[in-house]
Biopython code that builds the backbone (N, CA, C, O; Angstrom):
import numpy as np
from Bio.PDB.StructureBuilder import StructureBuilder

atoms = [
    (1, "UNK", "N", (80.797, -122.022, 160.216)),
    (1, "UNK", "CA", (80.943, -121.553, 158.855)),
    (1, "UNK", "C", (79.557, -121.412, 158.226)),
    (1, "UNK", "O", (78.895, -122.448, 158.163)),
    (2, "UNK", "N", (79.136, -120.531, 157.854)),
    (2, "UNK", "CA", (78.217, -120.111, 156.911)),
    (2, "UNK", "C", (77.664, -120.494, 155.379)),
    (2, "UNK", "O", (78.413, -120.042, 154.513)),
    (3, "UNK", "N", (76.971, -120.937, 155.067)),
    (3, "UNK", "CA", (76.933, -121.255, 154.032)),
    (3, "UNK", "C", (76.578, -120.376, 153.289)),
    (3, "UNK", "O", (76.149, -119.344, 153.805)),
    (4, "UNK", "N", (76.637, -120.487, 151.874)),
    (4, "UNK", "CA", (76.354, -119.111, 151.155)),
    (4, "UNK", "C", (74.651, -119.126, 150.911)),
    (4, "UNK", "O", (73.996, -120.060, 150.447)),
    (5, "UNK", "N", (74.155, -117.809, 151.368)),
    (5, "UNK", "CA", (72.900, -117.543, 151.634)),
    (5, "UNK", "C", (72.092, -118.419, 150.148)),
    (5, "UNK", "O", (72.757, -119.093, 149.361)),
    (6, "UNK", "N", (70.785, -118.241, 150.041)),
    (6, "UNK", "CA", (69.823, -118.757, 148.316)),
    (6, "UNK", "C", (69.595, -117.371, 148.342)),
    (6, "UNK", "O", (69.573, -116.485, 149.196)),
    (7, "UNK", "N", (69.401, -117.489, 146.900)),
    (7, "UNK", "CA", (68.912, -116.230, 145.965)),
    (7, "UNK", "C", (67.854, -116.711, 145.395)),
    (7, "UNK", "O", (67.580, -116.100, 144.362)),
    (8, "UNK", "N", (67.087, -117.633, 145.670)),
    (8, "UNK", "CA", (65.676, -117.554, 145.358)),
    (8, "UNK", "C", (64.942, -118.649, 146.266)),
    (8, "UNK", "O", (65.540, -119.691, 146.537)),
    (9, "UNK", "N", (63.677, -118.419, 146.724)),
    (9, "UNK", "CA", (62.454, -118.762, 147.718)),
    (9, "UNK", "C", (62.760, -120.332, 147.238)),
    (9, "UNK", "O", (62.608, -120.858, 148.340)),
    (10, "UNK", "N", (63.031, -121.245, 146.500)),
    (10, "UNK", "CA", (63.267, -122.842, 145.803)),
    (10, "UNK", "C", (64.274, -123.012, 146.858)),
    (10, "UNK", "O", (64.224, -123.764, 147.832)),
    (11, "UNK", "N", (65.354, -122.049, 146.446)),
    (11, "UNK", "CA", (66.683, -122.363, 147.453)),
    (11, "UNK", "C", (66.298, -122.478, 148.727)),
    (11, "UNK", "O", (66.511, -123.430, 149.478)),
    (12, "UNK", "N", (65.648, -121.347, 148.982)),
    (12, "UNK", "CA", (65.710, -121.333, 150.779)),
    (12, "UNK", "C", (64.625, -122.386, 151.328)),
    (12, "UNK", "O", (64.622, -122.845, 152.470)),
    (13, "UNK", "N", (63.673, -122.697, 150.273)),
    (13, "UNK", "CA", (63.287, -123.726, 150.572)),
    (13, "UNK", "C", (64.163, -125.112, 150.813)),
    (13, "UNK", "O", (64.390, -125.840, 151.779)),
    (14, "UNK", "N", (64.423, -125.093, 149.830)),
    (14, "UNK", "CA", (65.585, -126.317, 149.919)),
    (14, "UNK", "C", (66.740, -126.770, 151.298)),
    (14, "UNK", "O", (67.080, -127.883, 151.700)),
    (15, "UNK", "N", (67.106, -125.456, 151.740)),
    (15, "UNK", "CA", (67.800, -125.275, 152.667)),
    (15, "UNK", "C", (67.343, -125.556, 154.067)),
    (15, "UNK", "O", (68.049, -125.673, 155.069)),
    (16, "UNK", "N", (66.320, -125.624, 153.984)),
    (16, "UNK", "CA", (65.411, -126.062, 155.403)),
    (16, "UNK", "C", (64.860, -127.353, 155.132)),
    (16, "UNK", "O", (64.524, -128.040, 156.097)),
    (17, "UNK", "N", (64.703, -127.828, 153.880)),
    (17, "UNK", "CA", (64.119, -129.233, 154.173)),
    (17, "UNK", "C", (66.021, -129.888, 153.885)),
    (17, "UNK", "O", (66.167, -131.072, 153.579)),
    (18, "UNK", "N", (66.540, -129.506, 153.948)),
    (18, "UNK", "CA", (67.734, -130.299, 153.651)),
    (18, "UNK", "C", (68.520, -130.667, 155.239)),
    (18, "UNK", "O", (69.344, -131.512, 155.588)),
    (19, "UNK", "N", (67.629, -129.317, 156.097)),
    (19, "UNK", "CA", (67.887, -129.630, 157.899)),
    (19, "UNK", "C", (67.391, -130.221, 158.382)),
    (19, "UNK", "O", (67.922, -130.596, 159.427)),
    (20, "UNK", "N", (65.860, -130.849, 158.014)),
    (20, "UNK", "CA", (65.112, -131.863, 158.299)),
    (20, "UNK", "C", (65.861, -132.872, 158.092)),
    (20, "UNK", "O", (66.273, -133.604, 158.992)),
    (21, "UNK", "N", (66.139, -133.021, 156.738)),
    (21, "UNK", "CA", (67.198, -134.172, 156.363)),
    (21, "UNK", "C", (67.882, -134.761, 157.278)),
    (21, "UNK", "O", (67.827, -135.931, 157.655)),
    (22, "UNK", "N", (68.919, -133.392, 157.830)),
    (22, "UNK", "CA", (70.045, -134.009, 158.141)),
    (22, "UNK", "C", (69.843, -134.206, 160.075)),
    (22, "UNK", "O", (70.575, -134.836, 160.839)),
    (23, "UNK", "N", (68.967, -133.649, 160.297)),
    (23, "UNK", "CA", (68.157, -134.012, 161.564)),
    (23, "UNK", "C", (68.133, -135.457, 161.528)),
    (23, "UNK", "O", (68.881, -136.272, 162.069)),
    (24, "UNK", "N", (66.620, -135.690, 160.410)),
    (24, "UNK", "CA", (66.512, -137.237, 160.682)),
    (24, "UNK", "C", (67.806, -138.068, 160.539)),
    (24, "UNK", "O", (67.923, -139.078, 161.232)),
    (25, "UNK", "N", (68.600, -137.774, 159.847)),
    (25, "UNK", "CA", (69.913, -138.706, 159.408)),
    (25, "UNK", "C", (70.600, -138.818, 160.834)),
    (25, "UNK", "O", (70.895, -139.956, 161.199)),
    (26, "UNK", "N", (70.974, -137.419, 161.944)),
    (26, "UNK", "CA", (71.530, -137.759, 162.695)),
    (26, "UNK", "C", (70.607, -138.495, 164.004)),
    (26, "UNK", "O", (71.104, -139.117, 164.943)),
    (27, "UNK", "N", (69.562, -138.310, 163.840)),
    (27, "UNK", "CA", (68.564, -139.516, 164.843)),
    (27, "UNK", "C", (68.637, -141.157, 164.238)),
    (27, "UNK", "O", (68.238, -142.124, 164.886)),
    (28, "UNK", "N", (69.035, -141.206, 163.320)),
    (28, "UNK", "CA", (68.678, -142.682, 162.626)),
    (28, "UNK", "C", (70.250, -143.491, 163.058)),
    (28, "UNK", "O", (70.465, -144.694, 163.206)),
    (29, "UNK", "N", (71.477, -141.968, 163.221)),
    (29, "UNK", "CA", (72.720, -142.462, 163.911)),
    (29, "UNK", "C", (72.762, -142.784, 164.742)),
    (29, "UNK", "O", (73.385, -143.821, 164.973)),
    (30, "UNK", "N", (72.112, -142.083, 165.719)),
    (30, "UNK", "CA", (72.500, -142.363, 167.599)),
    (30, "UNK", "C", (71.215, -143.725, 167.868)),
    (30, "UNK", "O", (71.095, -144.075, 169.042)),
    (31, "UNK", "N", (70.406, -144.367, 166.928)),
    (31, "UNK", "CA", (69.750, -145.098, 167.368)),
    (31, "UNK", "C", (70.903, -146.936, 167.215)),
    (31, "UNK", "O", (70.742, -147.994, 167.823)),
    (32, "UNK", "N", (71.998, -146.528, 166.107)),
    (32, "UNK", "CA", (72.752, -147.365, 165.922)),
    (32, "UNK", "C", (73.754, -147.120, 166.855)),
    (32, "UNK", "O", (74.492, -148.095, 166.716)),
    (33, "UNK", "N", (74.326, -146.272, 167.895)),
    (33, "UNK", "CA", (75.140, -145.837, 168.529)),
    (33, "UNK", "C", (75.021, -146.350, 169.916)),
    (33, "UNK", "O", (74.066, -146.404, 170.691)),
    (34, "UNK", "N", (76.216, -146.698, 170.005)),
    (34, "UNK", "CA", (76.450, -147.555, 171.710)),
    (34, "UNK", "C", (76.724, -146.340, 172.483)),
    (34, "UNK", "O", (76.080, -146.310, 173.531)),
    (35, "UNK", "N", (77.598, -145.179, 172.251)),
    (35, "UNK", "CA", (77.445, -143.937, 173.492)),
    (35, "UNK", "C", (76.509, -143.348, 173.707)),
    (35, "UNK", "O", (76.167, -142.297, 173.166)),
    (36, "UNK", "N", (75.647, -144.273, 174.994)),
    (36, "UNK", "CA", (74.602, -143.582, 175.864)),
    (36, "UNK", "C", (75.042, -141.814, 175.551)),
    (36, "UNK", "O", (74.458, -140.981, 174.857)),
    (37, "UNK", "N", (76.136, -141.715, 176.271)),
    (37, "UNK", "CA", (76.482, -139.852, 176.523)),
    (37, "UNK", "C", (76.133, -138.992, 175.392)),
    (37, "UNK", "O", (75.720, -137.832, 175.385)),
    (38, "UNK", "N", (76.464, -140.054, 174.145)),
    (38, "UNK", "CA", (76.307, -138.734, 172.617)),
    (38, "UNK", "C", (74.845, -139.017, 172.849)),
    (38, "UNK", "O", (74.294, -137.940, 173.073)),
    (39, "UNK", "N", (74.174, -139.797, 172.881)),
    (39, "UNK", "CA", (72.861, -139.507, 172.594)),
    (39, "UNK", "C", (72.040, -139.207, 173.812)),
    (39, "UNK", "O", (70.825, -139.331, 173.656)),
    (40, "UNK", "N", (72.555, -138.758, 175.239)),
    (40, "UNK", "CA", (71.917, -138.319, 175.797)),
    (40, "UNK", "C", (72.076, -136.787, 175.367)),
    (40, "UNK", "O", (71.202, -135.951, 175.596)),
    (41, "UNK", "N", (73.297, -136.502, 174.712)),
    (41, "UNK", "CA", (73.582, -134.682, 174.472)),
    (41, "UNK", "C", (73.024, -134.992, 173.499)),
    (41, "UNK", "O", (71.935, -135.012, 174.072)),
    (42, "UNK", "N", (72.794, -135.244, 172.575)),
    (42, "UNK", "CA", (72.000, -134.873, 170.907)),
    (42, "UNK", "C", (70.771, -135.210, 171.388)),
    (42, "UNK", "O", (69.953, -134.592, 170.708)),
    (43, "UNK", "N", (70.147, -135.957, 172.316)),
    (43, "UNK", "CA", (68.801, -135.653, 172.354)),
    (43, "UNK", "C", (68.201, -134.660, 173.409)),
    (43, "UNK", "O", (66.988, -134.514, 173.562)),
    (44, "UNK", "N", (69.228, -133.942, 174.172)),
    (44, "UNK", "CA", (68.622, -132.330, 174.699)),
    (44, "UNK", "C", (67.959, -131.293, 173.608)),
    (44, "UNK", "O", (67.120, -130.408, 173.773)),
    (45, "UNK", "N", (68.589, -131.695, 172.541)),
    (45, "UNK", "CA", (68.426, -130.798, 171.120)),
    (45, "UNK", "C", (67.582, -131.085, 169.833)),
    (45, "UNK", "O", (67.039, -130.262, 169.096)),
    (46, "UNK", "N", (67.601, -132.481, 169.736)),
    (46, "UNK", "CA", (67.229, -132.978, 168.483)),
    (46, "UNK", "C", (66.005, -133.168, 168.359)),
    (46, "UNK", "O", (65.511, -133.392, 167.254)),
    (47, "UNK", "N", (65.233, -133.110, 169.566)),
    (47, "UNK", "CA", (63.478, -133.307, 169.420)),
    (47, "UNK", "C", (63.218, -131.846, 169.231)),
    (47, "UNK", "O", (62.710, -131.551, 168.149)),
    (48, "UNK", "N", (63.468, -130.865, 170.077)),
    (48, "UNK", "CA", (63.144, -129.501, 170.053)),
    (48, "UNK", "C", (63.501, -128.926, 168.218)),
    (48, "UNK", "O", (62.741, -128.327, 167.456)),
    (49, "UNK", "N", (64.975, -129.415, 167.977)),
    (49, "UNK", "CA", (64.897, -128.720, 166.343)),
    (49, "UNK", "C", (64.047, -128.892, 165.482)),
    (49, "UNK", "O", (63.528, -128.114, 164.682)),
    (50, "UNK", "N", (63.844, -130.573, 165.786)),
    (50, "UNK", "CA", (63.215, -131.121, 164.746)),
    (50, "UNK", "C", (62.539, -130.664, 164.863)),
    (50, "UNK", "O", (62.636, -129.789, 164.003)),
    (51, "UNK", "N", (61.192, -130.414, 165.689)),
    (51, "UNK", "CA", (59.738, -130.088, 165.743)),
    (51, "UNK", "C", (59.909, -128.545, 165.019)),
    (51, "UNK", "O", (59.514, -128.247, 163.892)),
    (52, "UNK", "N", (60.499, -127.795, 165.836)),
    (52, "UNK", "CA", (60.588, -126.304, 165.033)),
    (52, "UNK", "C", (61.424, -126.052, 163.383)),
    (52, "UNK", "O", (61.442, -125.038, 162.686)),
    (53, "UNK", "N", (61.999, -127.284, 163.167)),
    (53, "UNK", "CA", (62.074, -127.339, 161.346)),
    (53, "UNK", "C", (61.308, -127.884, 160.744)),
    (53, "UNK", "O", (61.688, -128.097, 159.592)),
    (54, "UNK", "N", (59.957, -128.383, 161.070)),
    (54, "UNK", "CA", (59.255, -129.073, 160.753)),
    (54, "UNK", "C", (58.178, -128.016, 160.441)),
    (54, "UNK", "O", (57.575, -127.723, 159.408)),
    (55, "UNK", "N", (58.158, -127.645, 161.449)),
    (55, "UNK", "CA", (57.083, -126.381, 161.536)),
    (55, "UNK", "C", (57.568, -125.232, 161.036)),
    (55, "UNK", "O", (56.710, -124.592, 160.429)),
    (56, "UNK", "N", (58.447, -124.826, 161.064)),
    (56, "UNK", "CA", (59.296, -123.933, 159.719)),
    (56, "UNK", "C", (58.827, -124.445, 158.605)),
    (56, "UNK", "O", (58.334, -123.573, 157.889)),
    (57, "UNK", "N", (58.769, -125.684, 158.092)),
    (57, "UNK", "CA", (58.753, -126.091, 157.037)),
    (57, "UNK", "C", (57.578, -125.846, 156.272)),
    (57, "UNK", "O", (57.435, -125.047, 155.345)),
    (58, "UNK", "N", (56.383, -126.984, 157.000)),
    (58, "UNK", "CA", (55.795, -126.279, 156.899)),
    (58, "UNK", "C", (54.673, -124.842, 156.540)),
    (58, "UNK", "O", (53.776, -124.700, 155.709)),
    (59, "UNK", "N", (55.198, -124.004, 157.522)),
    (59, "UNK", "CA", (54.662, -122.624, 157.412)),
    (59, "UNK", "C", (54.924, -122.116, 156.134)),
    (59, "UNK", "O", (54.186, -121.291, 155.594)),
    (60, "UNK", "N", (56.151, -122.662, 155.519)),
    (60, "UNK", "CA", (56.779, -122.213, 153.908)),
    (60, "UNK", "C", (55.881, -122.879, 152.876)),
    (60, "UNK", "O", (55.412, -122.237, 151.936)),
    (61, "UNK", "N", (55.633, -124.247, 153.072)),
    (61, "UNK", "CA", (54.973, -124.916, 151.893)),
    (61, "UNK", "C", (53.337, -124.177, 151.719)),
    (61, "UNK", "O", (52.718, -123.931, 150.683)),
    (62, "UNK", "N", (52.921, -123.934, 153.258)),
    (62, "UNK", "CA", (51.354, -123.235, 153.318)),
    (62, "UNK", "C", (50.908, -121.805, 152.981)),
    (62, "UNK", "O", (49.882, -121.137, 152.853)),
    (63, "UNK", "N", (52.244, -121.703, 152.908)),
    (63, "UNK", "CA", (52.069, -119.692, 152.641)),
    (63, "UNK", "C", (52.253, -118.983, 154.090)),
    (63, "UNK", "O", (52.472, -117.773, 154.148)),
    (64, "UNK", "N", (52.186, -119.538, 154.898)),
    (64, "UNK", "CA", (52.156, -118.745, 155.793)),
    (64, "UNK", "C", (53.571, -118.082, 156.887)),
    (64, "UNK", "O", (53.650, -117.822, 158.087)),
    (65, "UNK", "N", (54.385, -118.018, 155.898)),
    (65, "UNK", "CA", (55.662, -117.678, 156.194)),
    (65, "UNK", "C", (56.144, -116.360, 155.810)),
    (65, "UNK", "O", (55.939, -115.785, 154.741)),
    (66, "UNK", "N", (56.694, -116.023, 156.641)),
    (66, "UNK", "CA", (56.922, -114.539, 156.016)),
    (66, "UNK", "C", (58.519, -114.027, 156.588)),
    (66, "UNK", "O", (58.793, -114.186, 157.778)),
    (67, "UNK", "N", (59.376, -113.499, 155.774)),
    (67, "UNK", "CA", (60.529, -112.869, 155.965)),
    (67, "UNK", "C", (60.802, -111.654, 155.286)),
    (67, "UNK", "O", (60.074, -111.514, 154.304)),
    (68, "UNK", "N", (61.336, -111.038, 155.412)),
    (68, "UNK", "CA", (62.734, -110.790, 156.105)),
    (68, "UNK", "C", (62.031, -110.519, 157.974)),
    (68, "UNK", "O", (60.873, -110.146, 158.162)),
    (69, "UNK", "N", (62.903, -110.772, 158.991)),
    (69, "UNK", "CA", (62.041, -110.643, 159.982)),
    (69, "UNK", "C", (62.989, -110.088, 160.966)),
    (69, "UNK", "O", (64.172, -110.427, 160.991)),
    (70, "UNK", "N", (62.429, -109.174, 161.835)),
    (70, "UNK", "CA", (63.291, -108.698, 163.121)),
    (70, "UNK", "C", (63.841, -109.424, 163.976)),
    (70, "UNK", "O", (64.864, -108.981, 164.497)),
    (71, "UNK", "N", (63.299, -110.862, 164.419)),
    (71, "UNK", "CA", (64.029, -111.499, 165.036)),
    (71, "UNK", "C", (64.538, -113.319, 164.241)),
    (71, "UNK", "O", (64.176, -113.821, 163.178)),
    (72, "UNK", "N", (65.585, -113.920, 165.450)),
    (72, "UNK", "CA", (65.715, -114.768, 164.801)),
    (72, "UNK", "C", (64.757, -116.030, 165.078)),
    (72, "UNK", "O", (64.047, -116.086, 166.082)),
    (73, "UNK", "N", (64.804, -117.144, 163.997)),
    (73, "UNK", "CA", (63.825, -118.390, 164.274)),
    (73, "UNK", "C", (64.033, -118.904, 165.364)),
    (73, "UNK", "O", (65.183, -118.838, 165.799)),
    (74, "UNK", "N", (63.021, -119.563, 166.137)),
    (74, "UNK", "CA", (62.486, -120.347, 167.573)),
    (74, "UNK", "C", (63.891, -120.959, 167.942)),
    (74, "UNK", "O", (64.383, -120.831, 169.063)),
    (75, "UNK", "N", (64.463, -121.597, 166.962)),
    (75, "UNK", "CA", (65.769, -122.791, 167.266)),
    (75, "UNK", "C", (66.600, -122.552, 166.852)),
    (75, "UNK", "O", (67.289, -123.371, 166.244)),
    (76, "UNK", "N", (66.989, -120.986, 167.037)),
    (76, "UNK", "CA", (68.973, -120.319, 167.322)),
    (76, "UNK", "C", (69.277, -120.426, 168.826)),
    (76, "UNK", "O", (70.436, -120.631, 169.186)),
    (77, "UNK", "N", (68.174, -120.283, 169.810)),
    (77, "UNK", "CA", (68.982, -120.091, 171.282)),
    (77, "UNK", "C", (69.511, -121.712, 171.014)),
    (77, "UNK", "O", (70.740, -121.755, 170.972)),
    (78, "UNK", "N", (68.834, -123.080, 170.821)),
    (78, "UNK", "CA", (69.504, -124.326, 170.459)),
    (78, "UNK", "C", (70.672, -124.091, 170.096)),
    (78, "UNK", "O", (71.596, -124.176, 170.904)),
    (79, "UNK", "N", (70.915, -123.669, 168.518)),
    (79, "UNK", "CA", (71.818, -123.406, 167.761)),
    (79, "UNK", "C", (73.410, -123.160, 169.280)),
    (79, "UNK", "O", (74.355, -123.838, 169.684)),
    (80, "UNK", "N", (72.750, -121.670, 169.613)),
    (80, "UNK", "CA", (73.727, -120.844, 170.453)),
    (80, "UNK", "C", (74.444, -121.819, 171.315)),
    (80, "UNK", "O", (75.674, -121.847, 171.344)),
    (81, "UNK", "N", (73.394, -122.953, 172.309)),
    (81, "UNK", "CA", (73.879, -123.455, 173.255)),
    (81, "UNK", "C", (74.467, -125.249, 172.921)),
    (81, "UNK", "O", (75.207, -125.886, 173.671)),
    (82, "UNK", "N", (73.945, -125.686, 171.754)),
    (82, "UNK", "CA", (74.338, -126.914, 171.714)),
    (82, "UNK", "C", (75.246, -126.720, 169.768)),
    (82, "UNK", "O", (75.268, -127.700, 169.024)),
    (83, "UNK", "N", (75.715, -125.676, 169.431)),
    (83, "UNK", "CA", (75.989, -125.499, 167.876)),
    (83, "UNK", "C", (77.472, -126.167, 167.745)),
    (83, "UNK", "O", (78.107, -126.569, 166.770)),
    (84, "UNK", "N", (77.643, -126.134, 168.591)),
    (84, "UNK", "CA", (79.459, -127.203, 168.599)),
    (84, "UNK", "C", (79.259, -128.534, 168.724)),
    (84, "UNK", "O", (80.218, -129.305, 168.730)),
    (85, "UNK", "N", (78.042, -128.941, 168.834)),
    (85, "UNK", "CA", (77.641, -130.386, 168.716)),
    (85, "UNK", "C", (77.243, -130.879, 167.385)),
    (85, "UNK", "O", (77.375, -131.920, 166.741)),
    (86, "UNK", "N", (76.611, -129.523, 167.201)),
    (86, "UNK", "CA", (75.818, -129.718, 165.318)),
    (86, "UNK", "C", (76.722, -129.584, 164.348)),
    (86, "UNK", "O", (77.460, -128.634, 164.088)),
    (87, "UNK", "N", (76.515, -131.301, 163.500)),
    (87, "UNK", "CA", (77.599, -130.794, 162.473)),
    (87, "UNK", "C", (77.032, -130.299, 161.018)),
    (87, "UNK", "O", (77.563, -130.299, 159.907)),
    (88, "UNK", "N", (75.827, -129.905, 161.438)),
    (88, "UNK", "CA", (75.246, -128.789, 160.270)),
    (88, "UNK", "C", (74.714, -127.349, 160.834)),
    (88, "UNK", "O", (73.759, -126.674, 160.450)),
    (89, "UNK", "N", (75.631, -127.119, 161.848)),
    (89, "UNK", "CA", (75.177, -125.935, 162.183)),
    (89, "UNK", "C", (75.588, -125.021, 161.207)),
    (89, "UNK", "O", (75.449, -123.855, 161.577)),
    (90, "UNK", "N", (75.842, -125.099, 160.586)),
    (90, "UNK", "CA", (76.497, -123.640, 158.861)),
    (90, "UNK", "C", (75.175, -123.616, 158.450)),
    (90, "UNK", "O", (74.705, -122.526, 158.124)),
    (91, "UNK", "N", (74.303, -124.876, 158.391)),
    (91, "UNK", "CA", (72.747, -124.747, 157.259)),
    (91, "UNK", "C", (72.206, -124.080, 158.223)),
    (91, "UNK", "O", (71.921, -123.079, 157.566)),
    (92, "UNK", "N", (71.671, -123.739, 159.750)),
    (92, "UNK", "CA", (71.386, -123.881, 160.219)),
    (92, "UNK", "C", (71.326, -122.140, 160.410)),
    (92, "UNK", "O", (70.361, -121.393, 160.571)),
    (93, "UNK", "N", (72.582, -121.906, 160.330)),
    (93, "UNK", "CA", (73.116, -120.353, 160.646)),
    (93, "UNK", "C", (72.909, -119.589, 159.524)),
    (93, "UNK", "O", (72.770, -118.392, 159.777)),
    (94, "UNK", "N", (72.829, -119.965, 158.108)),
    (94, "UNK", "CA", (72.148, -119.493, 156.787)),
    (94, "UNK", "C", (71.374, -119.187, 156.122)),
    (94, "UNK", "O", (71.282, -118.365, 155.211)),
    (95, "UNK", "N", (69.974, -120.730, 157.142)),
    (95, "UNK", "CA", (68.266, -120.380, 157.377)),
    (95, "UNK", "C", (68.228, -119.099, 157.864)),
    (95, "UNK", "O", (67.772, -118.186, 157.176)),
    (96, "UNK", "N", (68.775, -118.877, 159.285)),
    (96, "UNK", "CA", (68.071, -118.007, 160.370)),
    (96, "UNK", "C", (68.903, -116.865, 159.788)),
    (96, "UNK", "O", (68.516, -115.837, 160.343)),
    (97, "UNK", "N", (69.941, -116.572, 158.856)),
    (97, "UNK", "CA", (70.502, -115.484, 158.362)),
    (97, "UNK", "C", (69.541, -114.588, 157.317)),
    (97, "UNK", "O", (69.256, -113.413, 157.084)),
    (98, "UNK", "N", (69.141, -116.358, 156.701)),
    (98, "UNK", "CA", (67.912, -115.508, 155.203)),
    (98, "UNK", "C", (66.870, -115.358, 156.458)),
    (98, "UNK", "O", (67.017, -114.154, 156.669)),
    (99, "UNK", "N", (66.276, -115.630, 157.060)),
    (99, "UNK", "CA", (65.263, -115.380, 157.526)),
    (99, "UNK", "C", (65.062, -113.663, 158.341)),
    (99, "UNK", "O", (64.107, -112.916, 158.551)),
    (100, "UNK", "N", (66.195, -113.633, 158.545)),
    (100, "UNK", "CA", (66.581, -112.216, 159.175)),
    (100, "UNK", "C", (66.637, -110.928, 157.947)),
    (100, "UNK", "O", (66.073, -109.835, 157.897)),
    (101, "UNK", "N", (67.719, -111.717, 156.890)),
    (101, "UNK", "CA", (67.693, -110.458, 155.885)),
    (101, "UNK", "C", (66.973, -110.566, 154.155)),
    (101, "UNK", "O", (67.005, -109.647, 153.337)),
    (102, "UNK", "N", (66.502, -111.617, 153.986)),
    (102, "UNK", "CA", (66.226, -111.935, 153.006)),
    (102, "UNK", "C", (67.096, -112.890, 152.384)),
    (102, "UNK", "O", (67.969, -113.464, 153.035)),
    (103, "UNK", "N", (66.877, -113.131, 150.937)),
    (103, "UNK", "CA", (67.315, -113.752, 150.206)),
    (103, "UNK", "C", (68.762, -112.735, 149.607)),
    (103, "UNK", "O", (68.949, -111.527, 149.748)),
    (104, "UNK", "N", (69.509, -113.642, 149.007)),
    (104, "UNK", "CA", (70.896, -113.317, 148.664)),
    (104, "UNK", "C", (70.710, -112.448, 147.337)),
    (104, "UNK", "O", (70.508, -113.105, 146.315)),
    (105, "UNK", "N", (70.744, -111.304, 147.239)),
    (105, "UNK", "CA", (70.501, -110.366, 145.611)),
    (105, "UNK", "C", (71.410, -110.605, 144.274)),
    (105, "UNK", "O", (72.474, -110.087, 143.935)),
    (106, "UNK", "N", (70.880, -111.235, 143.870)),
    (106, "UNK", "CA", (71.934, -111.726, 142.620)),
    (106, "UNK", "C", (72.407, -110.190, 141.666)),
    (106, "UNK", "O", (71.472, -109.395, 141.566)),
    (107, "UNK", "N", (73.372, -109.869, 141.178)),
    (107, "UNK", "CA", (74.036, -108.510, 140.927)),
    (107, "UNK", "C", (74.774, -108.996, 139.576)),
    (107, "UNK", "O", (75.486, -108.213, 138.946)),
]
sb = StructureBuilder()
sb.init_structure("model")
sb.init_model(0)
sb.init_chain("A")
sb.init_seg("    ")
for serial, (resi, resn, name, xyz) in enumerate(atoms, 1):
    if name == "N":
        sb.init_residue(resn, " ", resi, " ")
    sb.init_atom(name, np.array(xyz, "f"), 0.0, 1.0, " ", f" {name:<3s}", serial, name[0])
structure = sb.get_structure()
């Protein structure tokens, strides 16, 4: 499910540090978590996102970010192959949506 795109650069900011968020939140889980298995599958994924939402992040606070863009961000093939694991894959699919078409046009 999709979340509804931001209509302004605050929002979409917001929207990516709110994946950091919920990154660290789900690493701070599996360190309290007795299933070896969930946290051997969430950590095929969870170092690689993190680093590339970080660095997304980042690139936004420094200026050096730029959208609308032809392709999608570093950590959708993730998304693609582990996104039924993520239970914020909607924020996730909303970043790399604004990042593709822009921001949401308020009318």
């Amino acid at each position: 499910m999709l979340i509804r795109g931001p209509k302004t650069w605050d929002e979409y900011l917001d929207l990516v540090h709110q994946a950091v968020y919920e990154i660290d939140e789900l690493k701070s889980c599996l360190v309290d978590e007795d299933e070896l298995d969930d946290a051997a599958l969430y950590n095929q994924f969870l170092g690689p996102l993190d680093i590339e939402l970080r660095k997304l992040f980042d690139e936004m606070t420094s200026g050096k970010y730029q959208f609308p863009a032809a392709e999608d961000l570093s950590f959708m093939p993730l998304v693609k192959q582990f996104g039924r694991f993520m239970p914020f894959r909607g924020l996730l699919e909303t970043i790399n949506e604004t990042h593709r078409e822009g921001l949401v046009s308020v009318d």
